[in-house]
CHARMM-style PDB file with segment names, atoms N, HN, CA, C and O in Angstrom:
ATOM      1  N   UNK     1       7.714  20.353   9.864  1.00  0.00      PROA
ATOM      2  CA  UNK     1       8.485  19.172   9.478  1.00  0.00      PROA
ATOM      3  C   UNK     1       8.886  19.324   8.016  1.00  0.00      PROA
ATOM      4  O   UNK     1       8.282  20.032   7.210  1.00  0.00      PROA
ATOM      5  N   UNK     2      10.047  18.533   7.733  1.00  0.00      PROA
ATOM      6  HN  UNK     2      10.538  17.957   8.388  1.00  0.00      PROA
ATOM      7  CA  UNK     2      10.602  18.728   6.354  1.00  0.00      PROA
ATOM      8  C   UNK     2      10.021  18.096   5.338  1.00  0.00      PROA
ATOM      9  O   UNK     2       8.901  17.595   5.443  1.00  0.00      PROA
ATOM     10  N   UNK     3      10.591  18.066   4.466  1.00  0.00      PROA
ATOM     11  HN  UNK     3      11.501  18.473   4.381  1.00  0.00      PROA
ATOM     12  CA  UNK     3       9.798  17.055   3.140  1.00  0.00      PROA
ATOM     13  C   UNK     3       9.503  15.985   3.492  1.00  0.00      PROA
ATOM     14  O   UNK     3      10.263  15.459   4.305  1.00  0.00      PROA
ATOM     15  N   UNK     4       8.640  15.437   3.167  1.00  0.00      PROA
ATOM     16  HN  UNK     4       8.022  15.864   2.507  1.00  0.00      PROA
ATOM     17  CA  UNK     4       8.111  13.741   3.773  1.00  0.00      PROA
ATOM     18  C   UNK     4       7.297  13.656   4.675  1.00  0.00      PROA
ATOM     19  O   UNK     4       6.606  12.638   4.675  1.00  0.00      PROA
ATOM     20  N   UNK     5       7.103  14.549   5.627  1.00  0.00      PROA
ATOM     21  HN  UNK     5       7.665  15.377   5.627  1.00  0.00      PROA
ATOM     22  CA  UNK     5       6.211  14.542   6.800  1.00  0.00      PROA
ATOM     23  C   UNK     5       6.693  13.203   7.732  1.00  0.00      PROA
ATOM     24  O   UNK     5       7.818  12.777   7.993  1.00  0.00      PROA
ATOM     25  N   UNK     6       5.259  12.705   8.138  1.00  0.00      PROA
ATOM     26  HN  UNK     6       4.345  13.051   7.926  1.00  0.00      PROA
ATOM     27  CA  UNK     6       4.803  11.529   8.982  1.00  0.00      PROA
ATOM     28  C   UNK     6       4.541  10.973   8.077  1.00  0.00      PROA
ATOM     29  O   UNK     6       3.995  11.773   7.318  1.00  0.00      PROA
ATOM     30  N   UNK     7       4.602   9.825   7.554  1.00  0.00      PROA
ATOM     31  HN  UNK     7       5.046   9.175   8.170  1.00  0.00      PROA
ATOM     32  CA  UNK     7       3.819   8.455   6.269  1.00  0.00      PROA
ATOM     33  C   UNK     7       3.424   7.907   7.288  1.00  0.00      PROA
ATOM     34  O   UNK     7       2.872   6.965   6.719  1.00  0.00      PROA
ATOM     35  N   UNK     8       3.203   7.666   8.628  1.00  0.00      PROA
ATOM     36  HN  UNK     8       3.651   8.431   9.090  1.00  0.00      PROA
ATOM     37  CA  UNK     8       2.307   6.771   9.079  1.00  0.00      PROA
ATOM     38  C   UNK     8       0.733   7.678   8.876  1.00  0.00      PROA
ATOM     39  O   UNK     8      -0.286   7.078   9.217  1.00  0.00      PROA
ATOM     40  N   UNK     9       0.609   9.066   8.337  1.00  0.00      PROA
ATOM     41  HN  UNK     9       1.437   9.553   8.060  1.00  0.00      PROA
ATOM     42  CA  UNK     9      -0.832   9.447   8.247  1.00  0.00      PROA
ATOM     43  C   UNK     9      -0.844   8.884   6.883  1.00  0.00      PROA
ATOM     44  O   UNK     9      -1.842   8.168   6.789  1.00  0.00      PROA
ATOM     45  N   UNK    10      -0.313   8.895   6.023  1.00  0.00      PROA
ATOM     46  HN  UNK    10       0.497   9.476   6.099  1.00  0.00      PROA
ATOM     47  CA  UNK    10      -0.841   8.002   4.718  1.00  0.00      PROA
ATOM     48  C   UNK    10      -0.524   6.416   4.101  1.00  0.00      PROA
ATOM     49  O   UNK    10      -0.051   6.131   3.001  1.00  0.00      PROA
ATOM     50  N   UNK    11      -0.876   5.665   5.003  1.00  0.00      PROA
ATOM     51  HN  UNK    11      -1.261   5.896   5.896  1.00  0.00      PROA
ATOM     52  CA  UNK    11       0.134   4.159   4.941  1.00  0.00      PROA
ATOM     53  C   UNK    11      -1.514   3.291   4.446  1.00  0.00      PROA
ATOM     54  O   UNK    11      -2.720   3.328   4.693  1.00  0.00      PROA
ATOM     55  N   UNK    12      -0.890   2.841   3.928  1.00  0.00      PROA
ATOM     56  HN  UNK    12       0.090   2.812   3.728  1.00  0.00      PROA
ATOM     57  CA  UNK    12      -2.134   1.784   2.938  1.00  0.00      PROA
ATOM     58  C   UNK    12      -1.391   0.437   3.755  1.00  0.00      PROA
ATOM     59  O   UNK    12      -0.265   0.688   4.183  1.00  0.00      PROA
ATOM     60  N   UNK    13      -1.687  -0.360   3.900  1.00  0.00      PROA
ATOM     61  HN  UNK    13      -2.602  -0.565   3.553  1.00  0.00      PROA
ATOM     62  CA  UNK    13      -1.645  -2.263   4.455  1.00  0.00      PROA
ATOM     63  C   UNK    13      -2.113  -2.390   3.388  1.00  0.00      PROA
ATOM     64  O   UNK    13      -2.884  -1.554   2.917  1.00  0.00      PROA
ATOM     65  N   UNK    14      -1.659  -3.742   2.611  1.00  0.00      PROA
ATOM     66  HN  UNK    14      -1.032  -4.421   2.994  1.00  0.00      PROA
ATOM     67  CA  UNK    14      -2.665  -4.121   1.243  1.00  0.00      PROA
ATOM     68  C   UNK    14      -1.885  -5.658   1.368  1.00  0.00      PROA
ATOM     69  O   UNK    14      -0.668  -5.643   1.550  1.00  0.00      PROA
ATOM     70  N   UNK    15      -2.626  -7.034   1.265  1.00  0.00      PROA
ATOM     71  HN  UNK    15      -3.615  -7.046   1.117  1.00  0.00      PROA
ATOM     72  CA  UNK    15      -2.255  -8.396   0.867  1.00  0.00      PROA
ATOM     73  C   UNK    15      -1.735  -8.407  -0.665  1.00  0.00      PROA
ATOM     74  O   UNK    15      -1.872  -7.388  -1.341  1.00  0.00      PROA
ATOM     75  N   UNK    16      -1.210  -9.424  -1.138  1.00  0.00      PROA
ATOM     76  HN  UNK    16      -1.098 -10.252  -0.588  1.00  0.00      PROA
ATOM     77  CA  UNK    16      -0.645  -9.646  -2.630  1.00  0.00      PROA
ATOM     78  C   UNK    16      -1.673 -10.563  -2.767  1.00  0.00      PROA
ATOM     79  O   UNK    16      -1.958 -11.459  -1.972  1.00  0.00      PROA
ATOM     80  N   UNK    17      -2.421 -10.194  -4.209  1.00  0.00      PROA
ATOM     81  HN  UNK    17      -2.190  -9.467  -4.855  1.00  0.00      PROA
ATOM     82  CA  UNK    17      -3.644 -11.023  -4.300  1.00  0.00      PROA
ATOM     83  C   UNK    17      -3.004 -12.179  -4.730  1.00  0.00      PROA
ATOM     84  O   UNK    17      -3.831 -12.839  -5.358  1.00  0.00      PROA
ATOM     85  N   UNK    18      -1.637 -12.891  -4.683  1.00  0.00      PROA
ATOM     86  HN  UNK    18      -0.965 -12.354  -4.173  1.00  0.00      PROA
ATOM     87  CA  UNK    18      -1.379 -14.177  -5.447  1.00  0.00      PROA
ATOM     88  C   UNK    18      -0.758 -14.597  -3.929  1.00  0.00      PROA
ATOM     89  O   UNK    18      -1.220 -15.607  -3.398  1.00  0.00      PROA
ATOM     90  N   UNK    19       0.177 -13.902  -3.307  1.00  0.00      PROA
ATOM     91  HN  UNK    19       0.551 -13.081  -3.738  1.00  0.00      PROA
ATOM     92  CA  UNK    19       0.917 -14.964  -2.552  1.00  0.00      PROA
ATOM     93  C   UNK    19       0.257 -14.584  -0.630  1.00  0.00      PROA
ATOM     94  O   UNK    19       0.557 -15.137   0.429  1.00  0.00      PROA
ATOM     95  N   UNK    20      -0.324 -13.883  -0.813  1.00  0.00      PROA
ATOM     96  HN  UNK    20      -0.568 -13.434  -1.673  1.00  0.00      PROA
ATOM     97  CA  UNK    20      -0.613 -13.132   0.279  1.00  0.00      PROA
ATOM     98  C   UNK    20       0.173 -12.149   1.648  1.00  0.00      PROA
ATOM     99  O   UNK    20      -0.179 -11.830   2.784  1.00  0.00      PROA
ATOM    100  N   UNK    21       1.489 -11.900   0.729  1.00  0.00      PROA
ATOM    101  HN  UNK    21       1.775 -12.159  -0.194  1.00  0.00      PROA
ATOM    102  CA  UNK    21       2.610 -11.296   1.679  1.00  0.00      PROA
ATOM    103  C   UNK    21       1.931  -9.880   1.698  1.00  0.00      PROA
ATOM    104  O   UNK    21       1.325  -9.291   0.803  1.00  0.00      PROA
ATOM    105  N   UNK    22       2.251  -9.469   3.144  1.00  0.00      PROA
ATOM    106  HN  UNK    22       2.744  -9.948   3.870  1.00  0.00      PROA
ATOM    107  CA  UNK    22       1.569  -8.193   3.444  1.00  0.00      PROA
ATOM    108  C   UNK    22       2.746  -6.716   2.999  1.00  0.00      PROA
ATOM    109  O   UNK    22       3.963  -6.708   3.188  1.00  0.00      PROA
ATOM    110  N   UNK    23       2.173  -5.949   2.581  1.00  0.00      PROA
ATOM    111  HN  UNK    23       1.185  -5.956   2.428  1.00  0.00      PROA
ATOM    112  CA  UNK    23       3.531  -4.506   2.597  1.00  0.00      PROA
ATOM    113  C   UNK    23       2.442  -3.710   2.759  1.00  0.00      PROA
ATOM    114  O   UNK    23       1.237  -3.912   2.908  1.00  0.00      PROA
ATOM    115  N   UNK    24       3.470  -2.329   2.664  1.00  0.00      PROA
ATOM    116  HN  UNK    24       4.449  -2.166   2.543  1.00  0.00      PROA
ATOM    117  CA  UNK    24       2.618  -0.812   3.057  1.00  0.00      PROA
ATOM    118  C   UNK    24       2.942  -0.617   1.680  1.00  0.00      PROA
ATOM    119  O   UNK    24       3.578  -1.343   0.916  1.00  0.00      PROA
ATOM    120  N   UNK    25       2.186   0.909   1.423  1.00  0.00      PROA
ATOM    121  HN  UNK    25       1.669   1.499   2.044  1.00  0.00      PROA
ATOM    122  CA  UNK    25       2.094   1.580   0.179  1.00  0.00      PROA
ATOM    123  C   UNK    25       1.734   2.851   0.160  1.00  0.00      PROA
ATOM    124  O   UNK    25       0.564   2.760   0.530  1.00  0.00      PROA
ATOM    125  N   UNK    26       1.896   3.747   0.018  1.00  0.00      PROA
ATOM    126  HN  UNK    26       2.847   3.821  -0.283  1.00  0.00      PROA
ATOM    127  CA  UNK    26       1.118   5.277  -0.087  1.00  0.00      PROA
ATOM    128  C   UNK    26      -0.563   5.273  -0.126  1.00  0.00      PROA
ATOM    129  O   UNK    26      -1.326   4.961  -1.040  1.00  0.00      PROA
ATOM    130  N   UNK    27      -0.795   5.688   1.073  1.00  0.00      PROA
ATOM    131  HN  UNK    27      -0.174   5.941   1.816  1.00  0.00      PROA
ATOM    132  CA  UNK    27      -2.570   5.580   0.914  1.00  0.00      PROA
ATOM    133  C   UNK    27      -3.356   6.298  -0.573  1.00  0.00      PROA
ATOM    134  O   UNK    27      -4.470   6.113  -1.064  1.00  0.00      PROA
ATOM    135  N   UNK    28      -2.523   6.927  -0.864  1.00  0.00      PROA
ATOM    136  HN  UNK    28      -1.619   7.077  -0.465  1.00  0.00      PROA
ATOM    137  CA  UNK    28      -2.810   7.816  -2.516  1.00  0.00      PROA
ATOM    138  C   UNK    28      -3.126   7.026  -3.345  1.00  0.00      PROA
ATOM    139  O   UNK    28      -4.180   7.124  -3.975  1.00  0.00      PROA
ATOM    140  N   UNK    29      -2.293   6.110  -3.503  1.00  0.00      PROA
ATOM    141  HN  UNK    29      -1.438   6.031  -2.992  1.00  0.00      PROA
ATOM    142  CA  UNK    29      -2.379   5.061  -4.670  1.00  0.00      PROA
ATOM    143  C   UNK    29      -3.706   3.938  -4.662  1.00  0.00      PROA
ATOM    144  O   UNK    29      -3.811   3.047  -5.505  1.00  0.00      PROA
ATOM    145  N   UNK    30      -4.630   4.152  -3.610  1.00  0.00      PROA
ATOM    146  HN  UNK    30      -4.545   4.875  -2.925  1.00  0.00      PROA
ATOM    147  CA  UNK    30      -5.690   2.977  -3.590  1.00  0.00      PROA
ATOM    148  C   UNK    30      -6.228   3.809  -4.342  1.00  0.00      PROA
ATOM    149  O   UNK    30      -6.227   3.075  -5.331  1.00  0.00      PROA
ATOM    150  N   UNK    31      -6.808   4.970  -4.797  1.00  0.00      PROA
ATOM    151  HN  UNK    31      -6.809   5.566  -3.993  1.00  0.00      PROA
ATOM    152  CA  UNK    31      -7.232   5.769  -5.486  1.00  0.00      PROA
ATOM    153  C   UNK    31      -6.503   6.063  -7.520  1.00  0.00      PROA
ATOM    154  O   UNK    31      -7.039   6.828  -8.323  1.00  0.00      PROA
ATOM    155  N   UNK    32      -5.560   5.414  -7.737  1.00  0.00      PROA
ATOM    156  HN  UNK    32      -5.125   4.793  -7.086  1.00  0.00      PROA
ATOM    157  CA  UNK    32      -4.802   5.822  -8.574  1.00  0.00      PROA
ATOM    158  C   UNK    32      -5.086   4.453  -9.379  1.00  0.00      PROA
ATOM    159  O   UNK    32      -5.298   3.461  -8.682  1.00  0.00      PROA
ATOM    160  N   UNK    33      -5.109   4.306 -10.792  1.00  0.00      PROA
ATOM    161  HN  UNK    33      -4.937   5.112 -11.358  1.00  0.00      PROA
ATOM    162  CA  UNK    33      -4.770   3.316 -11.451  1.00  0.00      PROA
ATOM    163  C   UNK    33      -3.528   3.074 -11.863  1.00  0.00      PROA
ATOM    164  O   UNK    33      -2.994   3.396 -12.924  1.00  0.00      PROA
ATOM    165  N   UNK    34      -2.928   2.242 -10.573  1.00  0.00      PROA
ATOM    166  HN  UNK    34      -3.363   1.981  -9.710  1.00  0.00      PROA
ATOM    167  CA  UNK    34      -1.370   2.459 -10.973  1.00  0.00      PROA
ATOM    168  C   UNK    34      -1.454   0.902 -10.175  1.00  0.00      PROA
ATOM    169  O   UNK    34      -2.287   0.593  -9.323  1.00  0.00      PROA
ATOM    170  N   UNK    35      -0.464   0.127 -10.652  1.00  0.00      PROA
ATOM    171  HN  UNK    35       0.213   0.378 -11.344  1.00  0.00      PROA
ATOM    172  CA  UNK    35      -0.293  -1.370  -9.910  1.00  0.00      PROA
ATOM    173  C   UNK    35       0.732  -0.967  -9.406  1.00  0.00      PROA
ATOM    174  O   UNK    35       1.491  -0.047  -9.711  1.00  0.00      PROA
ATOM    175  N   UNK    36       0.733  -2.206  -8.054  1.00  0.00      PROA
ATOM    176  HN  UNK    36       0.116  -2.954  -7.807  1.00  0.00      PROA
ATOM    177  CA  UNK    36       1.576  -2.164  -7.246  1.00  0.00      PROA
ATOM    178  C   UNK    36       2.442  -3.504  -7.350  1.00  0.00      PROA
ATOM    179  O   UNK    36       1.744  -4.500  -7.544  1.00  0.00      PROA
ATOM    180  N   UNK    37       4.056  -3.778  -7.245  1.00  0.00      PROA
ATOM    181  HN  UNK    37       4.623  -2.969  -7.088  1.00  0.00      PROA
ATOM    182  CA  UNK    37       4.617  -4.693  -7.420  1.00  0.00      PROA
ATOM    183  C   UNK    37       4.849  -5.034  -5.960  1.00  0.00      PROA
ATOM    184  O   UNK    37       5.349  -4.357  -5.062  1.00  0.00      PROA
ATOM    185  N   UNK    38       4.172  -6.720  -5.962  1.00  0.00      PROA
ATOM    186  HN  UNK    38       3.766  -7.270  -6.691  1.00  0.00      PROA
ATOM    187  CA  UNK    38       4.610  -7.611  -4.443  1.00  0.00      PROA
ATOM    188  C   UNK    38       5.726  -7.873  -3.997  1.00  0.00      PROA
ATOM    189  O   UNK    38       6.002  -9.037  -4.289  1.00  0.00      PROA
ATOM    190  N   UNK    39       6.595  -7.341  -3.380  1.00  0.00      PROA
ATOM    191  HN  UNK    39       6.371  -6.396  -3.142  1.00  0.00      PROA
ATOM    192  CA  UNK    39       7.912  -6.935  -2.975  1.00  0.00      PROA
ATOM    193  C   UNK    39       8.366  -8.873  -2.326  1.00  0.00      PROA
ATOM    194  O   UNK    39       9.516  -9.235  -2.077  1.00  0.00      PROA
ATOM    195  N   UNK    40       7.438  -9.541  -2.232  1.00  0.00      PROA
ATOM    196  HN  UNK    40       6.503  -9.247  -2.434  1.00  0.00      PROA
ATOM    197  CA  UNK    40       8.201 -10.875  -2.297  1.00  0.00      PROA
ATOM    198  C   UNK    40       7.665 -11.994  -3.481  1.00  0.00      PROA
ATOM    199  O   UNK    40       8.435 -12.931  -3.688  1.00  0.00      PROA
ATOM    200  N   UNK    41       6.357 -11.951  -4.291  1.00  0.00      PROA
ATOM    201  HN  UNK    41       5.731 -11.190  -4.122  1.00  0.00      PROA
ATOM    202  CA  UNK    41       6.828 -12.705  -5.746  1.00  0.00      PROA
ATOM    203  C   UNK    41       6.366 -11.747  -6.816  1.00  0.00      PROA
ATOM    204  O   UNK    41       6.196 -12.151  -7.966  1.00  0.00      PROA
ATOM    205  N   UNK    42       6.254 -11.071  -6.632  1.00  0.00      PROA
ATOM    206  HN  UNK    42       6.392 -10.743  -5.697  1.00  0.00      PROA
ATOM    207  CA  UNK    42       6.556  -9.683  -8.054  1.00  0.00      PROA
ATOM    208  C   UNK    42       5.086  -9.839  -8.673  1.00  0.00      PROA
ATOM    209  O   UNK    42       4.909  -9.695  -9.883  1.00  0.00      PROA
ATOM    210  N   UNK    43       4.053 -10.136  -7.804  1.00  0.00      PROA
ATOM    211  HN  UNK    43       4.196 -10.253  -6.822  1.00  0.00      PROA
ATOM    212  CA  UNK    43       2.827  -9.937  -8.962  1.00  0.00      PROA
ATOM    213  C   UNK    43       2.672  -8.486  -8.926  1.00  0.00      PROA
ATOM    214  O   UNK    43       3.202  -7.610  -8.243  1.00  0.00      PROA
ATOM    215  N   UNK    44       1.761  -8.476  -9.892  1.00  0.00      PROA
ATOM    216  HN  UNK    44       1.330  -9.187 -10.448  1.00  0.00      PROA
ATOM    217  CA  UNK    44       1.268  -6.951 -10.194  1.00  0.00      PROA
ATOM    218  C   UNK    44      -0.349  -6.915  -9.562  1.00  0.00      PROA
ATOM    219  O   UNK    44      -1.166  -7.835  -9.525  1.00  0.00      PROA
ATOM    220  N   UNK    45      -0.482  -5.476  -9.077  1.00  0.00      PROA
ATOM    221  HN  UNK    45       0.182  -4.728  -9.107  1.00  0.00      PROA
ATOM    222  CA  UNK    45      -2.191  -5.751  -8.937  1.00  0.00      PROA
ATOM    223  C   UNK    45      -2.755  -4.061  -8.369  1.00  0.00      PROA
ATOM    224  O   UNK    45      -2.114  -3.070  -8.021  1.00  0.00      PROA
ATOM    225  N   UNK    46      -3.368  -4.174  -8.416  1.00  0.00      PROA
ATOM    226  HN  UNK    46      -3.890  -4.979  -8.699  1.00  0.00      PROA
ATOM    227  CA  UNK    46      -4.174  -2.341  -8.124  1.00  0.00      PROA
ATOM    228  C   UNK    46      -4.294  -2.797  -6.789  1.00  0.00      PROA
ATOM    229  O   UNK    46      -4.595  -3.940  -6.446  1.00  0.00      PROA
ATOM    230  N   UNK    47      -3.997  -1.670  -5.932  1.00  0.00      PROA
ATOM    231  HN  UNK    47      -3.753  -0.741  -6.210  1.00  0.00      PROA
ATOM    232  CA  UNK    47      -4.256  -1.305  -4.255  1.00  0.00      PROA
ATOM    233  C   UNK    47      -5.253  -1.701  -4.126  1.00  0.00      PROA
ATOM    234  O   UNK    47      -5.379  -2.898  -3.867  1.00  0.00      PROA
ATOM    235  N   UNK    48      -6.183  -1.011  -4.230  1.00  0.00      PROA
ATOM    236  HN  UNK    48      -6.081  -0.038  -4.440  1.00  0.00      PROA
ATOM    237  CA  UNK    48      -7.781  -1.547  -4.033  1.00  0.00      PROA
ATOM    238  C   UNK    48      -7.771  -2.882  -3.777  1.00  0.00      PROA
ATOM    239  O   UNK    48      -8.142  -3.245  -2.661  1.00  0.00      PROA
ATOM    240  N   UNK    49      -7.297  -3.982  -4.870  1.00  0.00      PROA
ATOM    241  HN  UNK    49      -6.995  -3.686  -5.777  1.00  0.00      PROA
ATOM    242  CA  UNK    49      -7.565  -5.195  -5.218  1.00  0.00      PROA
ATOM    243  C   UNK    49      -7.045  -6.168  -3.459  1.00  0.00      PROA
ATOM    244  O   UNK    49      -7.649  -6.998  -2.780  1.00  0.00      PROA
ATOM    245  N   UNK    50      -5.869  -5.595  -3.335  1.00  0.00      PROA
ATOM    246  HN  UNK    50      -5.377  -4.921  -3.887  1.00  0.00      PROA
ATOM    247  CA  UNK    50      -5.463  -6.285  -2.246  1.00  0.00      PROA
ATOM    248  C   UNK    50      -5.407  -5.063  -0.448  1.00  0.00      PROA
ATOM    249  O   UNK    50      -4.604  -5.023   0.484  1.00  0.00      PROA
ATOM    250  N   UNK    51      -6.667  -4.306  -0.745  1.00  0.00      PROA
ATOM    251  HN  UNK    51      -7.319  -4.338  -1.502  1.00  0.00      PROA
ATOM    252  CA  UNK    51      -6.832  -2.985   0.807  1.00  0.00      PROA
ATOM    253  C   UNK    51      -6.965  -4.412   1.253  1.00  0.00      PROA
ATOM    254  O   UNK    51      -7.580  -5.407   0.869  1.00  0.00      PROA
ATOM    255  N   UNK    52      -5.785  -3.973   2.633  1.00  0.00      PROA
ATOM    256  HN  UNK    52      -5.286  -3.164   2.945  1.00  0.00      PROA
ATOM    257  CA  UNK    52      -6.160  -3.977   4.403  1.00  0.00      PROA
ATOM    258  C   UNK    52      -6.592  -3.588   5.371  1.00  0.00      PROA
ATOM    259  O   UNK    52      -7.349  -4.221   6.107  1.00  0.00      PROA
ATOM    260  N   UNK    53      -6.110  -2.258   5.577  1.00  0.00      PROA
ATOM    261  HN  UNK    53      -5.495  -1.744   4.979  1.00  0.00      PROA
ATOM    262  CA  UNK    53      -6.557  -1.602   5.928  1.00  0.00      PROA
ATOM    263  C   UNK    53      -5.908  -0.456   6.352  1.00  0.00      PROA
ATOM    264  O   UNK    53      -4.681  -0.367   6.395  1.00  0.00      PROA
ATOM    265  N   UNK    54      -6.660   0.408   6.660  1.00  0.00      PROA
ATOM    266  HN  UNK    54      -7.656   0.335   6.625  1.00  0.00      PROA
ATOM    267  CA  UNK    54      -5.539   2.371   6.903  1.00  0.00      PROA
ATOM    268  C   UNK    54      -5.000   2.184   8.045  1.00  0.00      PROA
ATOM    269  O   UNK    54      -5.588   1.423   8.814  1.00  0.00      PROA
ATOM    270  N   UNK    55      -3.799   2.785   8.459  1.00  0.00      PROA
ATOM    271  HN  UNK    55      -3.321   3.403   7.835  1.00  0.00      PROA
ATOM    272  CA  UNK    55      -2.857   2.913   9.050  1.00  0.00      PROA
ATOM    273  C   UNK    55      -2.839   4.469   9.424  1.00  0.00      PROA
ATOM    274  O   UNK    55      -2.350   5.301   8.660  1.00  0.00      PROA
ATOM    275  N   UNK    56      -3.519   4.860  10.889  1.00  0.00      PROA
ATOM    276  HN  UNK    56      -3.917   4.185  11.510  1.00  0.00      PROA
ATOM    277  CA  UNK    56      -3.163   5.787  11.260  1.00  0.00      PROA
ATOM    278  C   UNK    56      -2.491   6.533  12.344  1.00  0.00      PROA
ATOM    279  O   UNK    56      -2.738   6.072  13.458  1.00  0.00      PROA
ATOM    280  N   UNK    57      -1.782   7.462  12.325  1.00  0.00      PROA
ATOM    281  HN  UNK    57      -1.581   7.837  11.420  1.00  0.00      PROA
ATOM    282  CA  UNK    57      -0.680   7.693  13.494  1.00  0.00      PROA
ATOM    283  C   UNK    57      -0.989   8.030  14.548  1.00  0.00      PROA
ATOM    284  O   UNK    57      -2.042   8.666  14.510  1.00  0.00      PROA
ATOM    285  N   UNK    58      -0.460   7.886  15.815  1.00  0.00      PROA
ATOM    286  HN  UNK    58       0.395   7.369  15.846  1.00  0.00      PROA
ATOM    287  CA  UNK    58      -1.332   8.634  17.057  1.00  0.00      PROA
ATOM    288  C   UNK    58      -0.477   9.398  17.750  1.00  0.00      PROA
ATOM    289  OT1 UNK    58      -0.876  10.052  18.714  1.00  0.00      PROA
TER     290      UNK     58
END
């Protein structure tokens, strides 16, 4: 497969610790000190803070 692969083997679920809207994210980044912006009210917050849970492909 070409660049990119499958992302359903690395898909993070994570809540927005302010509004609770759900998105995906690169499973890499629960590991990374890097914030993630809530794609519906723009908080900021580390993966970790708001894990759902792993997302894996079958």
């Amino acid at each position: 497969m070409g660049k990119g692969g499958n992302l359903g083997d690395s898909i993070l679920w994570v809540n927005c610790v302010s509004c609770s809207g759900s998105f995906y994210c690169e499973l890499d980044l629960l590991h990374m000190d890097v914030h993630l912006i809530c794609p519906f009210c723009e908080t900021e917050f580390l993966a970790k803070a708001g894990a759902q849970k792993e997302s894996t492909a079958n």
